[in-house]
Structure formats: structure tokens, C-alpha cells
C-alpha positions as CSV (number, residue, x, y, z in Angstrom):
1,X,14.4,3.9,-88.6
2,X,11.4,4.7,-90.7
3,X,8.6,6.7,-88.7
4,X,6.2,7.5,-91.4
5,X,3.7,5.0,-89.9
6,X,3.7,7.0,-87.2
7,X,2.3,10.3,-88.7
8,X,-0.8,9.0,-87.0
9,X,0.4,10.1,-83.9
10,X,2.0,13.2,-84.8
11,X,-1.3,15.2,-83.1
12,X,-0.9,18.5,-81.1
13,X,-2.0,17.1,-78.1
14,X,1.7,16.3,-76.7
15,X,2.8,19.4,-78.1
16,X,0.3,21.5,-75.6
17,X,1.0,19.3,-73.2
18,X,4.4,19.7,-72.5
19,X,4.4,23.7,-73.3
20,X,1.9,23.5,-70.1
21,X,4.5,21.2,-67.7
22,X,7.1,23.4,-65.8
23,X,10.7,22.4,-66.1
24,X,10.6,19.9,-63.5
25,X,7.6,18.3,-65.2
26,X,9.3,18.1,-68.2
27,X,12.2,16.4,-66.7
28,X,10.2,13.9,-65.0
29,X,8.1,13.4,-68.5
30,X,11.6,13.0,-70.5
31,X,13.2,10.8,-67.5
32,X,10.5,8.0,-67.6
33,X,10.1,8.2,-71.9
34,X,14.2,7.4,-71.5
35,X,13.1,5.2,-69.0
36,X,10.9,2.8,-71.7
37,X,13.7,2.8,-74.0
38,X,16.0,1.5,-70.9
39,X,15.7,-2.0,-71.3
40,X,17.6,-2.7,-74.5
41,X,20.3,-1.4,-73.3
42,X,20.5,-3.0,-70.0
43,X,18.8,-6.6,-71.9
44,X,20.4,-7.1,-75.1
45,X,23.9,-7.5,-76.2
46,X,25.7,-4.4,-76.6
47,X,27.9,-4.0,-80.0
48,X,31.7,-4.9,-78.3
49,X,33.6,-2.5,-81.0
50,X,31.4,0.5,-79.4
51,X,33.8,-0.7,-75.8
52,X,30.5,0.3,-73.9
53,X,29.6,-1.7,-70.6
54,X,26.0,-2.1,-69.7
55,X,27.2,-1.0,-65.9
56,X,28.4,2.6,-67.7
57,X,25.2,2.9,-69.0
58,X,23.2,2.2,-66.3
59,X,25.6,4.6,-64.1
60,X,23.7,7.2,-66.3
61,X,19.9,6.4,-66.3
62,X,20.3,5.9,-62.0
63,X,22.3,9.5,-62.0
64,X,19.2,11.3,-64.1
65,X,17.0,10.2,-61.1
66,X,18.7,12.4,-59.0
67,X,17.6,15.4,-58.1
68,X,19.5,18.0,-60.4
69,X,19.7,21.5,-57.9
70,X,21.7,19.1,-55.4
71,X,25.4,19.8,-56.4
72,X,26.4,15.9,-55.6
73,X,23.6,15.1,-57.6
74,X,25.0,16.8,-60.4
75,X,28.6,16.0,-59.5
76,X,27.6,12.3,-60.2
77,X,25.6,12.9,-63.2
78,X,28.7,14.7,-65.1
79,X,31.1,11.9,-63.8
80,X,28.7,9.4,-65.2
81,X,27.9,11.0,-68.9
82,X,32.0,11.2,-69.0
83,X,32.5,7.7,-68.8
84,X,29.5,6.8,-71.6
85,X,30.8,9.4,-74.0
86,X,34.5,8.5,-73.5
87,X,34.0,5.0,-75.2
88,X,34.6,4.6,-79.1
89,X,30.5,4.6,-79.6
90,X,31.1,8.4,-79.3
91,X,34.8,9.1,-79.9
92,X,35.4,7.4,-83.2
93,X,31.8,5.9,-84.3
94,X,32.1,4.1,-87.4
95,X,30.2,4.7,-90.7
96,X,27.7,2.9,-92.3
97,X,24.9,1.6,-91.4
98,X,24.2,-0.1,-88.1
99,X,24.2,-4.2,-87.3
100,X,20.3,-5.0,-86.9
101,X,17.8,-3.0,-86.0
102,X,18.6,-3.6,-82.0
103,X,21.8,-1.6,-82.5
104,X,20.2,1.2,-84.0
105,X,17.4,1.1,-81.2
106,X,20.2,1.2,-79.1
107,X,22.1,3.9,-80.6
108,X,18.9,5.8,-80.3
109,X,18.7,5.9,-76.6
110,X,22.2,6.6,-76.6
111,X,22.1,9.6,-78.4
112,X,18.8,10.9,-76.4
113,X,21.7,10.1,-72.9
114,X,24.3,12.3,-74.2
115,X,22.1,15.0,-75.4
116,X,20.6,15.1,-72.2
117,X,23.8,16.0,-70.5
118,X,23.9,19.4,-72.1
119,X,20.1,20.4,-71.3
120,X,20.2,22.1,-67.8
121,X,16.9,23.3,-68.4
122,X,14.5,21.0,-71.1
123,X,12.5,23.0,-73.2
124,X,8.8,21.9,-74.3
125,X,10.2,21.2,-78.0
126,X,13.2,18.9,-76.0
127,X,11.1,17.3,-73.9
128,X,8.6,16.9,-76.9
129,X,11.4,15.3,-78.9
130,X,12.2,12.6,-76.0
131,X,9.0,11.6,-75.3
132,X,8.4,10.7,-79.2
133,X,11.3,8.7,-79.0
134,X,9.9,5.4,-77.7
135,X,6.4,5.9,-79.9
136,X,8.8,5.9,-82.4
137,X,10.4,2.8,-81.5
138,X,7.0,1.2,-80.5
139,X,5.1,2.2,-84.4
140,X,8.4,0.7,-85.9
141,X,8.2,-2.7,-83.7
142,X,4.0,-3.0,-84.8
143,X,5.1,-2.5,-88.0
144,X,7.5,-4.8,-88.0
145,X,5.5,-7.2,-86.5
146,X,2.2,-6.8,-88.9
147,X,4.6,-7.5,-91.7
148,X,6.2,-10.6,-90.7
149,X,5.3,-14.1,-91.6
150,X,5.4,-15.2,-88.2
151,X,3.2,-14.4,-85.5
152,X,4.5,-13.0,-82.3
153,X,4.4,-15.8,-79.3
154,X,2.3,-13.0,-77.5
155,X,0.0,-12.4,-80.4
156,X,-3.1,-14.0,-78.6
157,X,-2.8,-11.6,-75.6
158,X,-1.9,-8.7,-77.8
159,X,-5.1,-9.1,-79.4
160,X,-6.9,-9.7,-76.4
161,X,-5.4,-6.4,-74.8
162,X,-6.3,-4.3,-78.2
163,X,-10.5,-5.7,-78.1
164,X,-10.4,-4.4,-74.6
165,X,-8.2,-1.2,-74.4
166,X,-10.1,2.2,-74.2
167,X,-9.9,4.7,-76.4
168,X,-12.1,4.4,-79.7
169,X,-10.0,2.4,-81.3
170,X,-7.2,4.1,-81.7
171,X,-5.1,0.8,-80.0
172,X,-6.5,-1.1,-83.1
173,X,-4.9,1.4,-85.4
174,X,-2.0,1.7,-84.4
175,X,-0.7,-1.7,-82.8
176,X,0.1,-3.2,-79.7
177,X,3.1,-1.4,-78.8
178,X,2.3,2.3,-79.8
179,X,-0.9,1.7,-77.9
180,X,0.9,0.0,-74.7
181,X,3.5,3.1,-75.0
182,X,0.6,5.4,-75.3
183,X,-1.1,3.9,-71.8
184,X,2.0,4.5,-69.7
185,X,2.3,7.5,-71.2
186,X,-0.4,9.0,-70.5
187,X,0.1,7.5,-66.9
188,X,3.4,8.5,-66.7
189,X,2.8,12.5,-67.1
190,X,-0.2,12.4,-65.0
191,X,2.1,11.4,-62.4
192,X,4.8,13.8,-63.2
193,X,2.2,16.7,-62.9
194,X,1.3,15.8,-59.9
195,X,4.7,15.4,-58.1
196,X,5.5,17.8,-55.3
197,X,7.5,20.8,-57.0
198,X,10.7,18.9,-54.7
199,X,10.4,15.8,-55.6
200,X,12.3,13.1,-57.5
201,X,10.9,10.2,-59.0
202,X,12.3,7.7,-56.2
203,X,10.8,10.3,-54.0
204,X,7.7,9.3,-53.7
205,X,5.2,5.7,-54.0
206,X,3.9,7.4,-57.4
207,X,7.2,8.2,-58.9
208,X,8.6,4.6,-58.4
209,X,5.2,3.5,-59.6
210,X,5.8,5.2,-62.9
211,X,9.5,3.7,-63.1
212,X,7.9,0.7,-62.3
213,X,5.3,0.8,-65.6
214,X,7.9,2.1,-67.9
215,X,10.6,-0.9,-66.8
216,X,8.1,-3.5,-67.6
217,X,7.0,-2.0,-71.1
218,X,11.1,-1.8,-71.7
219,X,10.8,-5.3,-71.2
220,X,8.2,-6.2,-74.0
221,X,10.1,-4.1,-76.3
222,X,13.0,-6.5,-74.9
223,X,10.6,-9.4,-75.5
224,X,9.8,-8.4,-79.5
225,X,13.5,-7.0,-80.6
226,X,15.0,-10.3,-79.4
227,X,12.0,-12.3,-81.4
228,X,12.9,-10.2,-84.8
229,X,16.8,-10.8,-84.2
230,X,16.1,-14.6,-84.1
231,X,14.0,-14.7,-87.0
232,X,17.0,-12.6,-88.9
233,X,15.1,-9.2,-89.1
């Protein structure tokens, strides 16, 4: 996936930021950037030679939610990273390049899944990493989209949301989807920092809040991928 579009967005603002969270914050942070690259998995037809179920998947993303220091918690974590990494997506993948860019999206969250199993403790650099996963995704998509022929069925009220968004402009710049990631971003770690030390995201109204923003921006993502698979991108 080329990323060079989004150099813009390569500041050291995040960087700070998540040297500054503590490692619960980070988790939190990491959890709900995973969280916005969810829906393709759960949405979109899964490649049947990589013999991966969308329930096995989903095993995972409810397990992370857990909270890690309970030893059931982690018990059902382990079980459920097993089962995902056990499939031929991970045992024998196959060379080449992948079918369409919704695979590779795919195998993108995938890989971010099964790295996350062997982080007991995210660093800021990890956490860093994650979180540019689905801007990543987002500047490719607005990319994508800018340089089609067709114009997206939402175009109209992705136009209207960039003349209104805050920020200076910056929405403009960079598209519809990098600035939409950006928003519940932004959301997303103010909520994280402001969790009880304790807490899991299903803990409290705020966490499910956050879940709750990232699902439905999974969902646009959903929305666009499916669009550029139709028209044969």
C-alpha cells in the first residue's frame, strides 16, 4: 500500500503523545485504532484459501477488550490468537501479491492482531505504529478516491463535512477519510487518558462511546472499499 501521500501527517505530535500515555493508555489508544480497521474484516468477504472464519476473528478483537492483569482474561486472549494464527493465512501464506486492495487492507489488520499477541507491555513506538495503521488506510482510500473517474455516492456529504470540519483546513488537505480518522482519533485518546487506571473500555459509558465512534468509521471504510471493488479497483 503506498503511504507517501501520507507524509503530511507524519508530524511529531502523535509521537509525544503516546511517549506521554502510560501502558494502559497505550493499550486503550492501540485497541480502538485496531478497532477502525475492524470492520473489513467482520464486513467484507474474507479470501477462502486463507481457511479464516470471520467468528475466529472476531474471537480476537472481543478478547483484546478484556482486561489483560485478569488471568481468564488472558487465558481467553491466548486461546483466541491460537485459533487465528493456526489457519493457512499464517501457516503457509502464499506469495505474491494480494487479490485487491480489500485483501491487503485485510491482511494489514491481521498482521497488527498477531503482533499484538506478543506485546505484554506496548511501547510508545508500538502503540505509535498501530495507531498509524488506519491513517494509513484512510490517506490510501482519499487517494484512491480523488483519482477515480467516478464520484463516490457520498461525495456530496463528504464535501459538506470537509467546508465545516475544524481545524484550518487541514480536512481539505488531506481528504475525507484521513480527516474522519483524525476526529475520532483525537476523540478516541482523550478518552483513553481519561479512563480510570482499572478500567476497560466496556468498563465505562465513555469507553463504549469510543468503540462506538470507531465501529461506525469502520463502517465508511466498509462503505468505500466495497465501492472501489465494484468499480474493479
Amino acid at each position: 500500500m503506498d503511504t507517501d501521500a501520507f507524509d503530511q501527517l507524519d508530524d511529531t505530535e502523535l509521537t509525544d503523545r503516546c511517549v506521554a500515555m502510560t501502558t494502559v493508555q497505550r493499550r486503550h489508544a492501540a485497541t480502538l485504532a485496531l478497532w477502525r480497521l475492524r470492520a473489513p474484516l467482520l464486513m467484507l468477504r474474507l479470501d477462502p484459501e486463507w481457511g479464516l472464519h470471520r467468528t475466529v476473528v472476531e474471537r480476537v478483537f472481543r478478547a483484546m477488550l478484556l482486561i489483560p492483569a485478569e488471568e481468564e482474561a488472558h487465558r481467553t486472549y491466548t486461546e483466541a490468537v491460537a485459533a487465528m494464527v493456526s489457519t493457512p493465512l499464517f501457516t503457509d501464506p502464499e506469495e505474491g501479491e494480494l487479490d485487491g486492495i480489500i485483501a491487503e487492507v485485510q491482511v494489514e489488520a491481521m498482521a497488527e492482531l498477531e503482533r499484538w499477541n506478543a506485546l505484554d507491555e506496548l511501547s510508545a513506538e508500538e502503540t505509535e505504529r498501530i495507531i498509524r495503521r488506519p491513517r494509513e488506510v484512510s490517506g490510501w482510500l482519499d487517494s484512491s478516491v480523488q483519482d477515480s473517474l467516478w464520484d463516490h455516492p457520498a461525495h456530496r456529504a463528504h464535501e459538506q463535512y470537509l467546508a465545516t470540519v475544524s481545524g484550518g483546513g487541514r480536512g481539505t488537505d488531506v481528504g475525507y477519510h484521513s480527516t474522519r480518522n483524525l476526529a475520532v482519533e483525537a476523540a478516541c485518546h482523550d478518552i483513553a487518558l481519561a479512563q480510570p487506571p482499572t478500567a476497560g473500555l466496556l468498563s465505562t459509558a465513555a469507553g463504549r462511546e469510543a468503540l462506538a465512534l470507531c465501529e461506525a468509521f469502520s463502517a465508511e471504510l466498509v462503505s468505500t472499499l466495497a465501492w472501489q471493488h465494484n468499480l474493479g479497483h
